[in-house]
C-alpha positions, 0 to 999 in steps of 0.5 A: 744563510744561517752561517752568513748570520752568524758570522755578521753578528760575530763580526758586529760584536768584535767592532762593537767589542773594539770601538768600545775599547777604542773609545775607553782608551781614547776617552781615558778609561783607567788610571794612565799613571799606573799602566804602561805607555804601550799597552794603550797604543797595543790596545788602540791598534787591536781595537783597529785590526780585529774588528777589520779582521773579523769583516775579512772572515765574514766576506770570505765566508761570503765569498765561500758561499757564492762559490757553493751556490755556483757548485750546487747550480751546476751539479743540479743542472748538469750544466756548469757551461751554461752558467760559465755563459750566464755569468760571462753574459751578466758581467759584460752586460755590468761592464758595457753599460756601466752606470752612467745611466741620465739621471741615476746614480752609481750603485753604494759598494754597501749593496754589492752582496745583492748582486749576481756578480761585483760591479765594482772594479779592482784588482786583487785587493778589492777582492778581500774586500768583496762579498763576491769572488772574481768572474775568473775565480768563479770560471775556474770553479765550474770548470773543475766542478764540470771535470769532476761531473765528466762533463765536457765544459768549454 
């Protein structure tokens, strides 16, 4: 938690950091007649590109953390089938019911770091993007936490 808290206040500075920037170029913070033209399109792409990759290094530390919590449970447990189960279960109870519940309305992406596995369909790309790893990413964690225990995982 701590880690995780650390990395968003970071993240958060780098995009407050970079909007400030943005803004300052947009909004003509200096003497433009004294700079050179490209300086303000380098700066206005890197007000862009490091806040994006400061959020790609705080979901990937998330992304980390998911699979430490997937480690300790198994190692604590002795048990590392029993979650490959659990979290098979969990996603195809996610994706047999879906969301198309009368009356409610999908879950926001902004809650997907609050649930056990992502509801949120996509390929690879959605997953630099994810708070979580992918179901299969997290099978193949178990398994190989479960072969280092000497454990017989299906």
């Amino acid at each position: 938690m701590l880690i995780s808290s650390i990395a968003a206040t970071i993240a958060g500075a780098i995009s407050y950091l970079g909007t400030l920037a943005l803004w300052s170029t947009m909004l003509g913070g200096g003497n433009s007649k004294s700079r050179n033209g490209n300086s303000s399109l380098i700066l206005i792409v890197a007000a862009i590109l490091i806040p994006l990759g400061a959020s790609f290094v705080q979901l990937g530390i998330s992304r980390g953390d998911e699979y430490s919590a997937d480690e300790y449970g198994a190692k604590l447990t002795k048990n590392p089938g029993g979650l490959i189960s659990a979290l098979n279960k969990i996603s195809s109870k996610v994706q047999t019911k879906g969301f198309a519940k009368q009356g409610s309305s999908p879950p926001s992406p902004a809650t997907g770091s609050l649930w056990i596995v992502n509801p949120f369909r996509g390929g690879a790309m959605l997953e630099l993007f994810s708070t979580h790893p992918s179901l299969p990413h997290r099978v193949e964690r178990l398994r190989k936490v479960g072969r280092e225990m000497n454990l017989y995982v299906p």
